[in-house]
C-alpha positions, 0 to 999 in steps of 0.5 A: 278695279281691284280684282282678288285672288281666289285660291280654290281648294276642291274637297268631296263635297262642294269647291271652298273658296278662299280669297287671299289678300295681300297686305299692304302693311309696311312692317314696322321696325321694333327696337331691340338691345343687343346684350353682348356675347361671351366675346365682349363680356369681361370674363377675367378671373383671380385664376384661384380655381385654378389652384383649388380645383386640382387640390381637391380633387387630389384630397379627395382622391387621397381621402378616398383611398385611404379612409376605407383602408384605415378601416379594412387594415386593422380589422385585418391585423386582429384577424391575424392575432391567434387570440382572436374570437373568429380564430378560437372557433376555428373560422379565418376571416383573414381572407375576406379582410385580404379580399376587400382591401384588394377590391377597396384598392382596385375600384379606388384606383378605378375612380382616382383615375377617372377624376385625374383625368377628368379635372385635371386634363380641364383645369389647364384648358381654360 
């Protein structure tokens, strides 16, 4: 005779018993299919990113750094001319135009070097 295992869990009001049996399954073996890994893939490429990549970052760096300052820099040539209607009413504006080329500048300088030092440190790496 077979006996069972009983597992007895003891609670506040009356002992449970759990009877436990083992099972005589045999785990039946499942077909999986492997897809590879970055390994085994072909990761070949033209190598044009590697181009591409830094040359935009560098337009861009341009392109942000010199539209604003296309903008501040005649404002502030007008400002300087004695003809001017902020000039005639006694009020210089010369120093504000001075003060967001200067802040333009700086914060430009900021983001160029951070984009150059990101992008172009990783486009060599890979």
């Amino acid at each position: 005779m077979e006996e069972e295992k009983v597992d007895t869990i003891a609670t506040p009001d009356a002992l449970i018993q759990n009877p436990r049996t083992e099972s005589t399954e045999v785990a039946g073996s499942e077909h999986r299919q492997v897809y590879g890994t970055a390994k085994t893939e072909n990761l070949r490429d033209s190598g044009l990113w590697r181009i591409l990549l830094p040359t935009v970052v560098v337009l861009g760096s341009v392109a942000l750094l010199a539209i604003p300052l296309i903008i501040l820099i005649p404002l502030l040539i007008g400002s300087l001319a004695p003809d001017a209607a902020a000039n005639k009413m006694g009020v210089s504006l010369t120093w504000i135009w001075l003060v967001m080329i200067v802040i333009e500048v700086v914060l430009a300088v900021v983001a160029i070097r951070g984009l150059l030092k990101i992008f172009m440190t990783q486009a060599g790496n890979y």
